[in-house]
N, CA, C and O atoms as a Maestro MAE file, in Angstrom:
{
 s_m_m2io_version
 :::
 2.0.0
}

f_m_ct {
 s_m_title
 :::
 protein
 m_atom[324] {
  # First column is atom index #
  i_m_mmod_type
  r_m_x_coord
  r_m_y_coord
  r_m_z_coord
  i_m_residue_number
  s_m_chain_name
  s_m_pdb_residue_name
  s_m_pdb_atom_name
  i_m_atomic_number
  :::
  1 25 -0.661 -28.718 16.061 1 A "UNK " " N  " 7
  2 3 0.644 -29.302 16.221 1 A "UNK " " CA " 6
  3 2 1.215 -29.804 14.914 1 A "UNK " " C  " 6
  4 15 2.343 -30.200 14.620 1 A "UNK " " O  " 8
  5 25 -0.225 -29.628 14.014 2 A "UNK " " N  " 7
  6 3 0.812 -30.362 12.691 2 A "UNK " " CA " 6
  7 2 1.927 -28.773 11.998 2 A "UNK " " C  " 6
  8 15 2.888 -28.539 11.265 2 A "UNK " " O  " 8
  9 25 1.416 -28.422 12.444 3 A "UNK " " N  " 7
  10 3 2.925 -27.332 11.761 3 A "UNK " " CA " 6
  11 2 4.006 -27.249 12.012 3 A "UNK " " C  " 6
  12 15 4.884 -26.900 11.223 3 A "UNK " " O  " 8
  13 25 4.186 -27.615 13.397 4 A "UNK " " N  " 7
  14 3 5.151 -27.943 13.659 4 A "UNK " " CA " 6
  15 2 5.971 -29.167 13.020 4 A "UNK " " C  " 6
  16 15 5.540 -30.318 12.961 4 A "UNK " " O  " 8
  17 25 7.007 -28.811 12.632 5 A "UNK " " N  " 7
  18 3 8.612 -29.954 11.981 5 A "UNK " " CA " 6
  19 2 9.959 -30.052 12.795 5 A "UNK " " C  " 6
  20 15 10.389 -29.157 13.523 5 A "UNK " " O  " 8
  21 25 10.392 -30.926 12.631 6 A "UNK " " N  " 7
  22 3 11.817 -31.087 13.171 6 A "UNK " " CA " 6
  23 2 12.690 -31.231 11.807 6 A "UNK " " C  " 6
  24 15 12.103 -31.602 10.791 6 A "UNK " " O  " 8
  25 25 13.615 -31.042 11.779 7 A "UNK " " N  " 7
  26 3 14.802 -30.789 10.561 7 A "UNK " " CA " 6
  27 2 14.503 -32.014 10.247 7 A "UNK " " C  " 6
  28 15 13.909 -32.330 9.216 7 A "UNK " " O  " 8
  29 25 15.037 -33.068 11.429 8 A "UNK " " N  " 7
  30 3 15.140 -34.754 10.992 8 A "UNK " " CA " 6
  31 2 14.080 -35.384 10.051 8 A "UNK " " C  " 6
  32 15 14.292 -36.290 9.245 8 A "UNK " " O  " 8
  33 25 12.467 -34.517 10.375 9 A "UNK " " N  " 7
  34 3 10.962 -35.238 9.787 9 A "UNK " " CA " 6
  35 2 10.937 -34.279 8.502 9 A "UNK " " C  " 6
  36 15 9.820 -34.312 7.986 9 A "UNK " " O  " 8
  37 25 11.937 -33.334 7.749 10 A "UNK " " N  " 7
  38 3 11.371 -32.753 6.708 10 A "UNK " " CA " 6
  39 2 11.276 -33.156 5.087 10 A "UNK " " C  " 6
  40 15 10.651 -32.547 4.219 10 A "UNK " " O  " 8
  41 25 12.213 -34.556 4.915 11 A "UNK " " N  " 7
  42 3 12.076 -34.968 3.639 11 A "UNK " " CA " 6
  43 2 10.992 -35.436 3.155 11 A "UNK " " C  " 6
  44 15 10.243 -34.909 2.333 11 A "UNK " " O  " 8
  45 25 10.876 -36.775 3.845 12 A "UNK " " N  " 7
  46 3 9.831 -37.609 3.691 12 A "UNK " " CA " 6
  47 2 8.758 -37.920 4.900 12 A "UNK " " C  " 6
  48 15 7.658 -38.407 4.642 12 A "UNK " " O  " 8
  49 25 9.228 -37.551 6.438 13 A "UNK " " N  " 7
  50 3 8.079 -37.670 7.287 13 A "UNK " " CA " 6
  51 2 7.422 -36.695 7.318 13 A "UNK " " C  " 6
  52 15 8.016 -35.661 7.011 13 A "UNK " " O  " 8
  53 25 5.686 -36.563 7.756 14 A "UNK " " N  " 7
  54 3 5.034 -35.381 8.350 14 A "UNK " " CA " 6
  55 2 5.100 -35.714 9.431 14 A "UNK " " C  " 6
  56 15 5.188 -36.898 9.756 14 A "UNK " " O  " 8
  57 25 5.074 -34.817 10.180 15 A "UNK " " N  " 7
  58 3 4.496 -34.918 11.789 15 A "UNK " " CA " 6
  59 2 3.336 -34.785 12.087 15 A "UNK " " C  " 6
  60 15 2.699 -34.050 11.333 15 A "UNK " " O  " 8
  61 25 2.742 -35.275 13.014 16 A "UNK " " N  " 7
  62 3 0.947 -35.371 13.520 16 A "UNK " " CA " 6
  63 2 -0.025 -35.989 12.226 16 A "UNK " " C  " 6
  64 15 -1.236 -35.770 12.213 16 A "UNK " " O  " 8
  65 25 0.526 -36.631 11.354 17 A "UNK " " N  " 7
  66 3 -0.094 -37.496 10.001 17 A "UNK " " CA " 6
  67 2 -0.385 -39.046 11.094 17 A "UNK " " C  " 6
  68 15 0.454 -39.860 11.478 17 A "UNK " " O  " 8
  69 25 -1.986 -39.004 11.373 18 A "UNK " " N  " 7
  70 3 -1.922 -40.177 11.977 18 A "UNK " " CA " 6
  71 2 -3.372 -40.751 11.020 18 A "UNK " " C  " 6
  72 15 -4.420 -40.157 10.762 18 A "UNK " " O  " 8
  73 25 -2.874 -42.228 10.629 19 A "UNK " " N  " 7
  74 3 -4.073 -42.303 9.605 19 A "UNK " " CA " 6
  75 2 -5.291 -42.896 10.288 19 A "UNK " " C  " 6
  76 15 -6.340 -42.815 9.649 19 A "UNK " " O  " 8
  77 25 -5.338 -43.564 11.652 20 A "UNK " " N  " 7
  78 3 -6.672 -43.596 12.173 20 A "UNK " " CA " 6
  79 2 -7.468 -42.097 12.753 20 A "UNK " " C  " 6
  80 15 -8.629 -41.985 13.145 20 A "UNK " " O  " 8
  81 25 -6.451 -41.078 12.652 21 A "UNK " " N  " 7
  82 3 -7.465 -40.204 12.928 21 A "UNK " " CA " 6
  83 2 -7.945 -39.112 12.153 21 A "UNK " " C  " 6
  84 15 -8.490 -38.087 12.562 21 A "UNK " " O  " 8
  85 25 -7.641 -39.502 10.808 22 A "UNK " " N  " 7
  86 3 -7.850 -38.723 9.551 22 A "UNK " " CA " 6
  87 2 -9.324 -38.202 9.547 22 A "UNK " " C  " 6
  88 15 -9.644 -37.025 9.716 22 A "UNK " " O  " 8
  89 25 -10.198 -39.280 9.322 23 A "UNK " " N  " 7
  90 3 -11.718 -39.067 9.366 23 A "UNK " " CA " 6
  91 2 -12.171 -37.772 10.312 23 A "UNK " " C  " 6
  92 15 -12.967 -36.915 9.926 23 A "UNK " " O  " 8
  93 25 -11.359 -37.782 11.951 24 A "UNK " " N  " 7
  94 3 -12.051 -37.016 12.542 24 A "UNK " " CA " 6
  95 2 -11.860 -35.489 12.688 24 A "UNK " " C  " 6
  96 15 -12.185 -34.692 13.567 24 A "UNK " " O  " 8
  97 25 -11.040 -35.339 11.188 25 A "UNK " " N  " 7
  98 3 -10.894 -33.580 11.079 25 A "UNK " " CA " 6
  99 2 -12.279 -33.225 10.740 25 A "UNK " " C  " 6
  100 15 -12.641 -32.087 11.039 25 A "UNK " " O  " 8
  101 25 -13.205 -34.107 10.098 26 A "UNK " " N  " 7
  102 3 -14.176 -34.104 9.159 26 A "UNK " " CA " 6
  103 2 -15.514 -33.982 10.041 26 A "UNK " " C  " 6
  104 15 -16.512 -33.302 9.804 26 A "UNK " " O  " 8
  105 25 -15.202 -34.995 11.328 27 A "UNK " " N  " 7
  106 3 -16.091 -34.815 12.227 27 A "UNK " " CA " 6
  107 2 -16.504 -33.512 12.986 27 A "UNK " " C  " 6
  108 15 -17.629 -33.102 13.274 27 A "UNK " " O  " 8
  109 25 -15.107 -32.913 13.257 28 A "UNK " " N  " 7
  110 3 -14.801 -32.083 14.076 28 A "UNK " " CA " 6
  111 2 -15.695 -30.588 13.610 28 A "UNK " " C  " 6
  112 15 -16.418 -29.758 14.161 28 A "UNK " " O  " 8
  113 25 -15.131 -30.858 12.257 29 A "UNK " " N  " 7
  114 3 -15.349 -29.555 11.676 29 A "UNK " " CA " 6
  115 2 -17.260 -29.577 11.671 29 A "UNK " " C  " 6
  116 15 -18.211 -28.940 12.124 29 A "UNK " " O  " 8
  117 25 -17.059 -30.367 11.114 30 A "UNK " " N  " 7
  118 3 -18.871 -30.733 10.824 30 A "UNK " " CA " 6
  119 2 -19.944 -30.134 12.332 30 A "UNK " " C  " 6
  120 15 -20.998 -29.502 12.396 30 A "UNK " " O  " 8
  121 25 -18.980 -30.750 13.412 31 A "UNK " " N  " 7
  122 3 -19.963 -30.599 14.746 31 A "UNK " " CA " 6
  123 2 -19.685 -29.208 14.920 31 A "UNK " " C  " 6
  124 15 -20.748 -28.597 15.031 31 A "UNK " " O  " 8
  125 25 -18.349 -28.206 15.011 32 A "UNK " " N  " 7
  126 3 -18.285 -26.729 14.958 32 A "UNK " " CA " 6
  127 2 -18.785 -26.217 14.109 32 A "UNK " " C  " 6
  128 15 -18.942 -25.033 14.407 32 A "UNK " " O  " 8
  129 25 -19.285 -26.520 12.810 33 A "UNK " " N  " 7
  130 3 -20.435 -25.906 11.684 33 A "UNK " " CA " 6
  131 2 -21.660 -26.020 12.846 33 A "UNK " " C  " 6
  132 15 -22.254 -24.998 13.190 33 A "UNK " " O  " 8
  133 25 -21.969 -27.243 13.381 34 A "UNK " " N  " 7
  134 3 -23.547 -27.041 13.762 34 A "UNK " " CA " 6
  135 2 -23.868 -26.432 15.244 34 A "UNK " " C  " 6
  136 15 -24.942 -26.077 15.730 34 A "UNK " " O  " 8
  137 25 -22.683 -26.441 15.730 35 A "UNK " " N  " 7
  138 3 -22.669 -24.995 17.058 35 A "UNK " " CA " 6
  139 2 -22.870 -23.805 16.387 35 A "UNK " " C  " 6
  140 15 -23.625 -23.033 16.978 35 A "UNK " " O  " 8
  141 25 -22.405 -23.403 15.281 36 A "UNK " " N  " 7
  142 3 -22.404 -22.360 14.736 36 A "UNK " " CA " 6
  143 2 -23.561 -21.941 14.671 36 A "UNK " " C  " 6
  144 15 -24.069 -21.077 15.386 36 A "UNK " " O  " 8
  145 25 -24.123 -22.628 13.663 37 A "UNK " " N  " 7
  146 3 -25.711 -22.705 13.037 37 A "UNK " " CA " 6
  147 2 -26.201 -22.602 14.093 37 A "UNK " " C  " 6
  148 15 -26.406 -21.404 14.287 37 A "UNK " " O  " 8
  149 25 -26.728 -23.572 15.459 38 A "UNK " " N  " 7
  150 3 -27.153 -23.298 16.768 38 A "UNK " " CA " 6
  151 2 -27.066 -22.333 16.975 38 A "UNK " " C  " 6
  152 15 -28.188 -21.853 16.816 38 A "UNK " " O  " 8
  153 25 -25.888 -21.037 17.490 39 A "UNK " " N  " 7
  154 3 -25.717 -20.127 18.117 39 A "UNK " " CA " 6
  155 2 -26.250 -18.709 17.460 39 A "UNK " " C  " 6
  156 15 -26.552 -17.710 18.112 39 A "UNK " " O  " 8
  157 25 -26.306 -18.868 15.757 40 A "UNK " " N  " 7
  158 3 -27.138 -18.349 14.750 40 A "UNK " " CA " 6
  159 2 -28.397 -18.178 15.312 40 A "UNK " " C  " 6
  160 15 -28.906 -17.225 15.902 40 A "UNK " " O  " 8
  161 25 -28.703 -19.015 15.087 41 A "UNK " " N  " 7
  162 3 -30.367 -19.582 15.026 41 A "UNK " " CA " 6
  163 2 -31.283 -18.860 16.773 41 A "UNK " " C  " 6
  164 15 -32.422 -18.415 16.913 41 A "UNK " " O  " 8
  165 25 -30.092 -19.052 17.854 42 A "UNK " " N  " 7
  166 3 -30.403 -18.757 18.886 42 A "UNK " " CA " 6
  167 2 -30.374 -16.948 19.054 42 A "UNK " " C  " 6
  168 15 -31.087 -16.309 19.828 42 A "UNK " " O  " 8
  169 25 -29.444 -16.435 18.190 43 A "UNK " " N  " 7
  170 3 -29.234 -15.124 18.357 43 A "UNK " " CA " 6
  171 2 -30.459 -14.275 17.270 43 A "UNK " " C  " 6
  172 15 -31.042 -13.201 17.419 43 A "UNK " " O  " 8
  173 25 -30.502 -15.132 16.348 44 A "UNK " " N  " 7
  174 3 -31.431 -14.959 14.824 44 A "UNK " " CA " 6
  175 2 -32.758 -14.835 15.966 44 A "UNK " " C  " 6
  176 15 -33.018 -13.637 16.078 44 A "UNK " " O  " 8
  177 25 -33.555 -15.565 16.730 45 A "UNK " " N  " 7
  178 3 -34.499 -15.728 17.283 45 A "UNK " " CA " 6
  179 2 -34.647 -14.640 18.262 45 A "UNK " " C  " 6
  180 15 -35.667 -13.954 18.208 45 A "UNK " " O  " 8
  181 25 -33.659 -14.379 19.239 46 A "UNK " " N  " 7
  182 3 -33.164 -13.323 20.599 46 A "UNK " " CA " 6
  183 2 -33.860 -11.701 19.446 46 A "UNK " " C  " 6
  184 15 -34.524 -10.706 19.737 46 A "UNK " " O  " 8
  185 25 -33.387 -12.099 18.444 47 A "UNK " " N  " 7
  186 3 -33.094 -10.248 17.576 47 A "UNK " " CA " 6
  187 2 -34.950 -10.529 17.433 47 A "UNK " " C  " 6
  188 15 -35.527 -9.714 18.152 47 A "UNK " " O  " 8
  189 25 -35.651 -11.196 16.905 48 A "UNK " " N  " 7
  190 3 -36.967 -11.732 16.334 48 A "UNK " " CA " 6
  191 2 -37.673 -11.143 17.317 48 A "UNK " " C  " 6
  192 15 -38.671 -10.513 16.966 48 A "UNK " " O  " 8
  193 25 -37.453 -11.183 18.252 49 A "UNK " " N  " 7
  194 3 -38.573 -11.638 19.899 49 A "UNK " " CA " 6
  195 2 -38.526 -10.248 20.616 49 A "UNK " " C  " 6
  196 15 -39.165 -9.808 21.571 49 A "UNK " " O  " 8
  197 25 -37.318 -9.581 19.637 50 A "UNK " " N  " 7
  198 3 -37.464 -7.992 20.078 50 A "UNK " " CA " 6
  199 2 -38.376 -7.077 19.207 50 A "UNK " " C  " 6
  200 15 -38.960 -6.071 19.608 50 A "UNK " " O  " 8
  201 25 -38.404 -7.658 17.788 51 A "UNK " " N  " 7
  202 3 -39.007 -7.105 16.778 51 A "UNK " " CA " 6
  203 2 -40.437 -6.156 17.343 51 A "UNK " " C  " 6
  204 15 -41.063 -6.801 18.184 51 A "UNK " " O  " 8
  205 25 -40.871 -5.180 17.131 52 A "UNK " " N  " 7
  206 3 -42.054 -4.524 17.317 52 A "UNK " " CA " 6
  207 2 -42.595 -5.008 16.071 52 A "UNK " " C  " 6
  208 15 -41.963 -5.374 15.081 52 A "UNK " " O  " 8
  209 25 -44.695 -4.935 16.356 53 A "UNK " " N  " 7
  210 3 -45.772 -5.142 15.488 53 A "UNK " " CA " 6
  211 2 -44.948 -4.432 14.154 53 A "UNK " " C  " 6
  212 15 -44.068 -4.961 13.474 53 A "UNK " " O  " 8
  213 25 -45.359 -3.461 14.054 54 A "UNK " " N  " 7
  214 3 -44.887 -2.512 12.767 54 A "UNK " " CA " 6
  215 2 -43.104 -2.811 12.437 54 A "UNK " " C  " 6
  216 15 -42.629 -2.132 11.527 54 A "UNK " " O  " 8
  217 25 -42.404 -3.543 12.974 55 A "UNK " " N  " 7
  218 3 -40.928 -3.798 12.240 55 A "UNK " " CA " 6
  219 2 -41.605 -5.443 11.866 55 A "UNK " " C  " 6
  220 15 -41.456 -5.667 10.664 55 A "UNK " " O  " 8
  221 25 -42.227 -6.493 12.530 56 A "UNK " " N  " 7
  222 3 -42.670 -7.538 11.943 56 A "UNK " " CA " 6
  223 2 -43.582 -6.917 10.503 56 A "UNK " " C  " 6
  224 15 -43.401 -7.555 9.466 56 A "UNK " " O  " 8
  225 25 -44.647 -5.562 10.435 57 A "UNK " " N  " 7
  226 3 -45.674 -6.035 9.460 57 A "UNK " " CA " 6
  227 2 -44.872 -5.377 8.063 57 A "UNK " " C  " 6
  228 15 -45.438 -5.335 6.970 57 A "UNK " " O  " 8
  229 25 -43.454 -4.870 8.288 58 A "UNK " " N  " 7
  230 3 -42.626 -4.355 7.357 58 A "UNK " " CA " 6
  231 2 -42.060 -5.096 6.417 58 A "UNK " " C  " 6
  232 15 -41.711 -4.583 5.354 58 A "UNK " " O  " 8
  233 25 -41.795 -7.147 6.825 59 A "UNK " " N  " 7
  234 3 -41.867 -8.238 6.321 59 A "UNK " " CA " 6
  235 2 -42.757 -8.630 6.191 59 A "UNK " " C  " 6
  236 15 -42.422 -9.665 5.613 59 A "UNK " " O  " 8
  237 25 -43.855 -8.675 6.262 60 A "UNK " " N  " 7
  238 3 -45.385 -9.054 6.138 60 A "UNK " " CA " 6
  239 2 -45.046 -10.399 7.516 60 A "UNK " " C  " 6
  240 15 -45.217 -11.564 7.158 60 A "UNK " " O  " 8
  241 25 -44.793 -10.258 8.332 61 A "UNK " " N  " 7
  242 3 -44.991 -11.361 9.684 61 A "UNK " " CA " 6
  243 2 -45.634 -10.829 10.603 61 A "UNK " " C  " 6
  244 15 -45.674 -9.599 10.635 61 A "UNK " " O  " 8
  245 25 -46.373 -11.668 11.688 62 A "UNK " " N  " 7
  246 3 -47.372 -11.295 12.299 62 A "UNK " " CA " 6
  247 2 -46.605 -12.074 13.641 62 A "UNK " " C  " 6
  248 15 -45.842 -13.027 13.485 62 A "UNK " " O  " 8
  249 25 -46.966 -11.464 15.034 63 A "UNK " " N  " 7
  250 3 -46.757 -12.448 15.983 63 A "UNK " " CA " 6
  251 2 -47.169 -13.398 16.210 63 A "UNK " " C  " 6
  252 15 -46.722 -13.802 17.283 63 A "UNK " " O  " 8
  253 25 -48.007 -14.220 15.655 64 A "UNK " " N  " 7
  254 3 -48.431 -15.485 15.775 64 A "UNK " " CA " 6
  255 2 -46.798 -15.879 14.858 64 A "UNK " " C  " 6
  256 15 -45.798 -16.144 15.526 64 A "UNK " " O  " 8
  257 25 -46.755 -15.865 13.634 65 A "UNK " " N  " 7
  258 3 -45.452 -16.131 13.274 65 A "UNK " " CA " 6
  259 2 -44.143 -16.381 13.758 65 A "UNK " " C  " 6
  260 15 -43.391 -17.341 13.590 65 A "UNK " " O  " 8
  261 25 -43.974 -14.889 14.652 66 A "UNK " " N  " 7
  262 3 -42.889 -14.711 16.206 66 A "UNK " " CA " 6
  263 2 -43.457 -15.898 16.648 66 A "UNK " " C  " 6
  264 15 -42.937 -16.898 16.153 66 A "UNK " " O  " 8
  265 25 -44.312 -16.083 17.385 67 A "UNK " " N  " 7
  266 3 -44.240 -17.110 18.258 67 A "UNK " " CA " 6
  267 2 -44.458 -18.402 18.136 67 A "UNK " " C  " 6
  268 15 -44.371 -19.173 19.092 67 A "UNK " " O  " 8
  269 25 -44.817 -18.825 16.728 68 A "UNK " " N  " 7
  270 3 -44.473 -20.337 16.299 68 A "UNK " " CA " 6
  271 2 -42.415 -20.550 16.118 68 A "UNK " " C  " 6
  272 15 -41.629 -21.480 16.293 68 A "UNK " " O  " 8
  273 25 -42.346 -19.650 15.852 69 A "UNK " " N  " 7
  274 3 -40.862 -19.290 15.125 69 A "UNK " " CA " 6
  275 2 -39.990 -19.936 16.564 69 A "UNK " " C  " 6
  276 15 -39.108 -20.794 16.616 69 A "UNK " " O  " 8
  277 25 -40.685 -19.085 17.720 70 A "UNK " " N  " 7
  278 3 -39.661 -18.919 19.028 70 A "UNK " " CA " 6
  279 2 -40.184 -20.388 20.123 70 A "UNK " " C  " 6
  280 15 -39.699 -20.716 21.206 70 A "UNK " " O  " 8
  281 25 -41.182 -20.959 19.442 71 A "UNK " " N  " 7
  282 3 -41.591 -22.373 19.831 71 A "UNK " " CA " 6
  283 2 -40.548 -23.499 19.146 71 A "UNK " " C  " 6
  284 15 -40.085 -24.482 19.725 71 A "UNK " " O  " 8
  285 25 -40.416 -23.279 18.399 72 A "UNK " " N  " 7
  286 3 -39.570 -24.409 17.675 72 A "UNK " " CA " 6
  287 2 -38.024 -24.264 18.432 72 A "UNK " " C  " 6
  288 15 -37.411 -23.198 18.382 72 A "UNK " " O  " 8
  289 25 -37.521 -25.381 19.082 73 A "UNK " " N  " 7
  290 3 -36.195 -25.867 19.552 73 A "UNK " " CA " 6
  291 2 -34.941 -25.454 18.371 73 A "UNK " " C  " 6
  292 15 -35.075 -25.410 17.148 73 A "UNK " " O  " 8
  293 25 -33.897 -25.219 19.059 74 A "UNK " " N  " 7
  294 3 -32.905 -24.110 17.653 74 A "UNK " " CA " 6
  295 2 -32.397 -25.166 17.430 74 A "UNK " " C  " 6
  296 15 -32.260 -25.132 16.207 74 A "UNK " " O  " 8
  297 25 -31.968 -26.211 17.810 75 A "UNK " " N  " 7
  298 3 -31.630 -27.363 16.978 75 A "UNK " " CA " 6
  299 2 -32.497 -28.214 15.813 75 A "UNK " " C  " 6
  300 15 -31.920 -29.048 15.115 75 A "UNK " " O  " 8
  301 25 -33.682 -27.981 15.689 76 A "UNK " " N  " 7
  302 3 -34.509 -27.946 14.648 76 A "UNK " " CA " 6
  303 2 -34.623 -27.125 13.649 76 A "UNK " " C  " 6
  304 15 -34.952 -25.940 13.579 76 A "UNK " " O  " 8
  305 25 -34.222 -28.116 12.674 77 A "UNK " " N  " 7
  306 3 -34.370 -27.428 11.663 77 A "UNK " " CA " 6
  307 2 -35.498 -26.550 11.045 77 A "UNK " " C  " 6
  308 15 -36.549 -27.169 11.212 77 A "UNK " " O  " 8
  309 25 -35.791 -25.058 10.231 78 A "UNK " " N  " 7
  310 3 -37.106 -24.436 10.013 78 A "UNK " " CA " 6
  311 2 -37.654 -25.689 8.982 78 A "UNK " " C  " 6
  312 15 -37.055 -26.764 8.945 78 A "UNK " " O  " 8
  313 25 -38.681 -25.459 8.278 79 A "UNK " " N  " 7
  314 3 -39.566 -26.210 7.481 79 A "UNK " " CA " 6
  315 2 -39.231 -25.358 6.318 79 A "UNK " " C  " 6
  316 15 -39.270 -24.127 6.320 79 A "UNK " " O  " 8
  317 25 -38.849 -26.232 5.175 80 A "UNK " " N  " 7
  318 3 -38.262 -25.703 3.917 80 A "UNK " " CA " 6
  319 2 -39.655 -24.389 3.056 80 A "UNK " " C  " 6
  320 15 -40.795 -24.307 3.514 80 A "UNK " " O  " 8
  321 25 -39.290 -23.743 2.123 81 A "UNK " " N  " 7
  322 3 -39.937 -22.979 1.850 81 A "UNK " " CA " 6
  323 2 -40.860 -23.367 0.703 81 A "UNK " " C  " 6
  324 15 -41.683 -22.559 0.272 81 A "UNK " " O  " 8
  :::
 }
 m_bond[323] {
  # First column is bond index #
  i_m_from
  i_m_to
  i_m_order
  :::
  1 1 2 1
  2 2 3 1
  3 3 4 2
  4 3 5 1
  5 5 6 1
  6 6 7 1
  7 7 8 2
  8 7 9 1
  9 9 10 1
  10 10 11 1
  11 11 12 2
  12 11 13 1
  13 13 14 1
  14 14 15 1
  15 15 16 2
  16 15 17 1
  17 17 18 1
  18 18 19 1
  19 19 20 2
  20 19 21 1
  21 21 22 1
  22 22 23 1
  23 23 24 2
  24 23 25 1
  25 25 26 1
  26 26 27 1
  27 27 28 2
  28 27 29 1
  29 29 30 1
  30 30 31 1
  31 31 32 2
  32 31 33 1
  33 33 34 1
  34 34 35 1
  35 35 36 2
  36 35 37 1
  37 37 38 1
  38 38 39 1
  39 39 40 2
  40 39 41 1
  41 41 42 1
  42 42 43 1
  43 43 44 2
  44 43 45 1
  45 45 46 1
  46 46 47 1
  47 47 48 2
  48 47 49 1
  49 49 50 1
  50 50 51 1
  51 51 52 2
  52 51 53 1
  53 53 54 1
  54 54 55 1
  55 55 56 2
  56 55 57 1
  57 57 58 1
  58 58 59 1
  59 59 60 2
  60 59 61 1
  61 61 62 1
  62 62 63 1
  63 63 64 2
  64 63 65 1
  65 65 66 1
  66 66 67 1
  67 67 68 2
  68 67 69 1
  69 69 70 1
  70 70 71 1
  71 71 72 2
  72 71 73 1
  73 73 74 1
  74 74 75 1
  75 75 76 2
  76 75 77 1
  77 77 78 1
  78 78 79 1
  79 79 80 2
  80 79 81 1
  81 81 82 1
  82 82 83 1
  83 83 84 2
  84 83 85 1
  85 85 86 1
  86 86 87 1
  87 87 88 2
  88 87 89 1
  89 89 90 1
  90 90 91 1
  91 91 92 2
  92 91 93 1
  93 93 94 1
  94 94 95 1
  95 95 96 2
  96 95 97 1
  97 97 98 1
  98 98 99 1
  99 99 100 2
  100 99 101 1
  101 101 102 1
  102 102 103 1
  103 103 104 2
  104 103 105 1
  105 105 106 1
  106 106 107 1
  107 107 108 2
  108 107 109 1
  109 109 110 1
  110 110 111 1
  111 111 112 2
  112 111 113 1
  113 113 114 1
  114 114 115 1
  115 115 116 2
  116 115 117 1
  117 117 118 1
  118 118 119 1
  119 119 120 2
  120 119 121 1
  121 121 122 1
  122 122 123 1
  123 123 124 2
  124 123 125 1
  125 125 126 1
  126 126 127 1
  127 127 128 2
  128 127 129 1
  129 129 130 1
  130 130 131 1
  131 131 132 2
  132 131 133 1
  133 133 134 1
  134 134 135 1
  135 135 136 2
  136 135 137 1
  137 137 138 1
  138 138 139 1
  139 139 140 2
  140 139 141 1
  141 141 142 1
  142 142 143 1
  143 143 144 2
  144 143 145 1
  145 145 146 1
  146 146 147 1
  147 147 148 2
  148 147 149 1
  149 149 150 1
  150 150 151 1
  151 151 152 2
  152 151 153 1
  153 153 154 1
  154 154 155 1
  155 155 156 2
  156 155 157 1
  157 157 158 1
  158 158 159 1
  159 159 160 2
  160 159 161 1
  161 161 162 1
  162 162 163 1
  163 163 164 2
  164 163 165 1
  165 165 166 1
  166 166 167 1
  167 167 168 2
  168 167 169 1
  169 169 170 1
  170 170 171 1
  171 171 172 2
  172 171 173 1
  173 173 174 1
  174 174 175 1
  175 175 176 2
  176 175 177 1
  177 177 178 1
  178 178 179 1
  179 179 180 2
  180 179 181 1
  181 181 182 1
  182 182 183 1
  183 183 184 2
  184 183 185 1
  185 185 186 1
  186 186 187 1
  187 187 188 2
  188 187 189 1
  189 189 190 1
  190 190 191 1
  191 191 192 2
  192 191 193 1
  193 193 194 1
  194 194 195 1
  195 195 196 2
  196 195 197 1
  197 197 198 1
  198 198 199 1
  199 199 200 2
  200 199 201 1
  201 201 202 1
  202 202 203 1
  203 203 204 2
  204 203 205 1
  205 205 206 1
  206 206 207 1
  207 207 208 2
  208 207 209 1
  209 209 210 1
  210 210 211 1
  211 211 212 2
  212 211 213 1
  213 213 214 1
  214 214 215 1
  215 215 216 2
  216 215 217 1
  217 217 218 1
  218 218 219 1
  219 219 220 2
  220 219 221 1
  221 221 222 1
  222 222 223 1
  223 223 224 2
  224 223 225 1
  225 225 226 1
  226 226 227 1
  227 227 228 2
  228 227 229 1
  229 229 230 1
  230 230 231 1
  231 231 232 2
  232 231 233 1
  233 233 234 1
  234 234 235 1
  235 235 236 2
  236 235 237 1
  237 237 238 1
  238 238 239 1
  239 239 240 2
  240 239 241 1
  241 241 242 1
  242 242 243 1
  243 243 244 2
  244 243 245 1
  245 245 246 1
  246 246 247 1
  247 247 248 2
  248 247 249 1
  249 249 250 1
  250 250 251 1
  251 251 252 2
  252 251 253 1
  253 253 254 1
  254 254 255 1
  255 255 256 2
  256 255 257 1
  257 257 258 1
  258 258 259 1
  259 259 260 2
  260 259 261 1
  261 261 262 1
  262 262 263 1
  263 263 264 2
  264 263 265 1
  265 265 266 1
  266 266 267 1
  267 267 268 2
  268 267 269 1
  269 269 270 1
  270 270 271 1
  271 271 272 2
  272 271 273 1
  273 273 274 1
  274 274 275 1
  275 275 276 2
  276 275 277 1
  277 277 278 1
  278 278 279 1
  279 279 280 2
  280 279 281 1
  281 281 282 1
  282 282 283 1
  283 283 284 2
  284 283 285 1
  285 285 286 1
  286 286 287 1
  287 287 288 2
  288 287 289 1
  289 289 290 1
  290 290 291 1
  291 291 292 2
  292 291 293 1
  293 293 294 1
  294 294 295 1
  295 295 296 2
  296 295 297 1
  297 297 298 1
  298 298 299 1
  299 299 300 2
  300 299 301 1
  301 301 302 1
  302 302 303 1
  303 303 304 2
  304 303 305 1
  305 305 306 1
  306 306 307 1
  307 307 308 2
  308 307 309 1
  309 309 310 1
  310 310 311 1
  311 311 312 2
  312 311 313 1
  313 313 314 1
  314 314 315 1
  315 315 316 2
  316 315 317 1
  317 317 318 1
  318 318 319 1
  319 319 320 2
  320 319 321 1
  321 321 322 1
  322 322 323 1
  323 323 324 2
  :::
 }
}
């Protein structure tokens, strides 16, 4: 709605400029980054769990790997490298 203008608000007013709710573009965006990442992570895992022995030993991963990988909750973060 902020794109929207009226002739009357174009010198000096914006429209939809509200300063208590400035912060929560920041929020917003932040929590749709981490659906993102979630829905990643969930599809990243779905593709994993199809993988055959010989397409895992082509990365050097083993199914024990797959299945620590597909144990861990997708809102958890992996363990740094």
């Amino acid at each position: 709605m902020a794109a929207i203008a009226h002739s009357s608000l174009t010198n000096s007013q914006q429209l939809g400029v509200r300063p208590w709710l400035a912060g929560r573009k920041g929020l917003l965006a932040r929590f749709a980054a981490t659906l993102q990442l979630w829905h990643r992570r969930v599809h990243e895992r779905q593709v994993l769990a199809s993988l055959s022995d010989r397409e895992l030993a082509d990365f050097g991963a083993t199914s024990a790997d797959v299945y620590g990988e597909l144990a861990t909750p997708f809102w958890r973060a992996p363990p740094p490298c």
